[in-house]
C-alpha positions in Angstrom: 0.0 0.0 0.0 1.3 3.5 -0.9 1.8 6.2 1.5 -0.4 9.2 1.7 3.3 10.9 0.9 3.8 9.2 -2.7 6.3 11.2 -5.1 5.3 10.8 -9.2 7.4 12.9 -11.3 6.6 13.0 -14.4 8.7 13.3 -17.5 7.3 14.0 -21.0 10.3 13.4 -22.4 9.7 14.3 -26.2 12.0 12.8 -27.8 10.7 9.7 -27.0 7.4 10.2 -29.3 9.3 11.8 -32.5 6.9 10.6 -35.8 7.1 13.4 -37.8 9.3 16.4 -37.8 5.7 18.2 -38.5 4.2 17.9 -34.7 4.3 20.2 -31.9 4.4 18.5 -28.4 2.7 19.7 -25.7 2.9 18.5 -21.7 -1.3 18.8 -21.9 -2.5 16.5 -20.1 -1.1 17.2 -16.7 -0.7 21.2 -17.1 -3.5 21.9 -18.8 -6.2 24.1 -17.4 -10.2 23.9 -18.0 -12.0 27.5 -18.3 -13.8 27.0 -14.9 -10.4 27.2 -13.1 -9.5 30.1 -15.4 -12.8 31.6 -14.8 -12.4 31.3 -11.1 -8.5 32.8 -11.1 -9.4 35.9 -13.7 -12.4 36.2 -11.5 -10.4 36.3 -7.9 -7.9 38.9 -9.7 -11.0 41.4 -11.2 -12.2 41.5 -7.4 -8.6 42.3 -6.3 -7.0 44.6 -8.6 -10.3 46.3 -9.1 -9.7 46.1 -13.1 -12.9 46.5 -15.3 -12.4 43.2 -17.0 -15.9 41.8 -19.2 -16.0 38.2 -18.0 -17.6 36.6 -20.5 -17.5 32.9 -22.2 -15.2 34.3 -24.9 -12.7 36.0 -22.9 -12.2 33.1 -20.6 -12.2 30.7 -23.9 -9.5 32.7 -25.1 -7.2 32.8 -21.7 -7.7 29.3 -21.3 -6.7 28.2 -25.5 -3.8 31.0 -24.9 -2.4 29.2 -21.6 -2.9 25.8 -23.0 -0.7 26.9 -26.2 1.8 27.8 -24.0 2.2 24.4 -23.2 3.2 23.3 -26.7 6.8 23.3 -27.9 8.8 22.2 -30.8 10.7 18.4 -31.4 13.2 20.8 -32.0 13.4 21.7 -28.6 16.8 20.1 -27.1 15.6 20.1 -23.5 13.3 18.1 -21.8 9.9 19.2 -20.4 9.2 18.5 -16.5 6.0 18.2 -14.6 5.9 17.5 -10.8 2.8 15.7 -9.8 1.2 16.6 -6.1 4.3 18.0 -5.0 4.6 18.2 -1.1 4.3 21.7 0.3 4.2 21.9 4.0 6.4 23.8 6.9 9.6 21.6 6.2 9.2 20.9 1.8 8.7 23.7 -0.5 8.2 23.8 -4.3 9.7 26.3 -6.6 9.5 24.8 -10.3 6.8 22.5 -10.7 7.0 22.4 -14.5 9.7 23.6 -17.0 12.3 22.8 -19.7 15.2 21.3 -18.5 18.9 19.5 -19.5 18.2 17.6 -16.0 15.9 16.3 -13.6 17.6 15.1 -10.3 15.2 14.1 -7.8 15.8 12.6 -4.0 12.6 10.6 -1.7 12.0 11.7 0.9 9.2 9.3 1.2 8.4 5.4 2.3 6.7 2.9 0.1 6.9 5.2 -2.6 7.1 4.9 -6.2 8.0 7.2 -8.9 6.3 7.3 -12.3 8.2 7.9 -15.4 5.8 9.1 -18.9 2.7 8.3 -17.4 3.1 4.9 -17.2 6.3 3.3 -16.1 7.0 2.9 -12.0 9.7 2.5 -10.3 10.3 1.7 -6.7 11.6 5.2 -5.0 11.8 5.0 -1.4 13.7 7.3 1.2 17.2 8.6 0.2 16.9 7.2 -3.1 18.1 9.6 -6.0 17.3 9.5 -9.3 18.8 11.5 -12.2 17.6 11.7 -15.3 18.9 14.0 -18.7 18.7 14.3 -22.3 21.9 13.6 -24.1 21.6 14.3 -27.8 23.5 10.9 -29.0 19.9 9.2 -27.2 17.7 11.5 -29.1 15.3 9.1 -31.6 15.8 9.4 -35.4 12.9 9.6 -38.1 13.3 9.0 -41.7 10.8 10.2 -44.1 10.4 8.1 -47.0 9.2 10.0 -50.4 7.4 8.2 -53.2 
């Protein structure tokens, strides 16, 4: 049984999904944002800054496509993109990046019966103390070949 304190980091490693030199990748699935929660944050900052902004479906539709576009990048891209997952935030654990591009993830558990999940679907055991270190060296990057008729 997992801990209530379970570490998953997870790495959306692009390189690993190159088809076509055509695609843009995004880390979607685990950054993206529906329009309620950007509803609710434009929504808290109106009612603090005082700003006259129209909240209406197609402003919010707008911040929300915007944000999640931020999110794509190029297979050109030489650095991998990071996402932390429930990261632990209390009195002794902070968390300053949650998500970013990166040469290099190093990560150490602090936690017991843990695991950590790599791509959304591989686990590895990850218990107290251990480390785990993971970069993108361009000699591992995957190669596509188009073929033309």
């Amino acid at each position: 049984m997992l801990s209530l304190v379970t570490l998953q980091l997870t790495l959306f490693v692009h390189c690993l999904f190159v088809n076509c030199c055509h695609f843009m990748y995004r880390s979607y699935n685990i950054n993206k944002l529906v329009t309620q929660a950007v509803e609710d944050v434009l929504r808290i900052g109106k009612t603090q800054t005082g700003l006259n902004i129209p909240l209406n479906r197609d402003l919010i539709g707008k911040v929300t496509e915007s944000y999640n576009e931020s999110l794509t990048f190029s297979p050109e891209e030489g650095r991998m993109f990071f996402s932390v997952r429930e990261p632990i935030v209390n009195r002794v654990f902070s968390s300053s990046s949650q998500r970013g591009f990166t040469n290099k993830v190093c990560v150490r558990s602090r936690c017991w019966d843990a695991c950590m999940v790599v791509d959304g679907g591989t686990s590895f055991e990850f218990n107290d103390g251990a480390i785990a270190t993971i970069s993108m060296n361009e000699e591992d990057a995957l190669r596509t070949v188009i073929l033309q008729d």
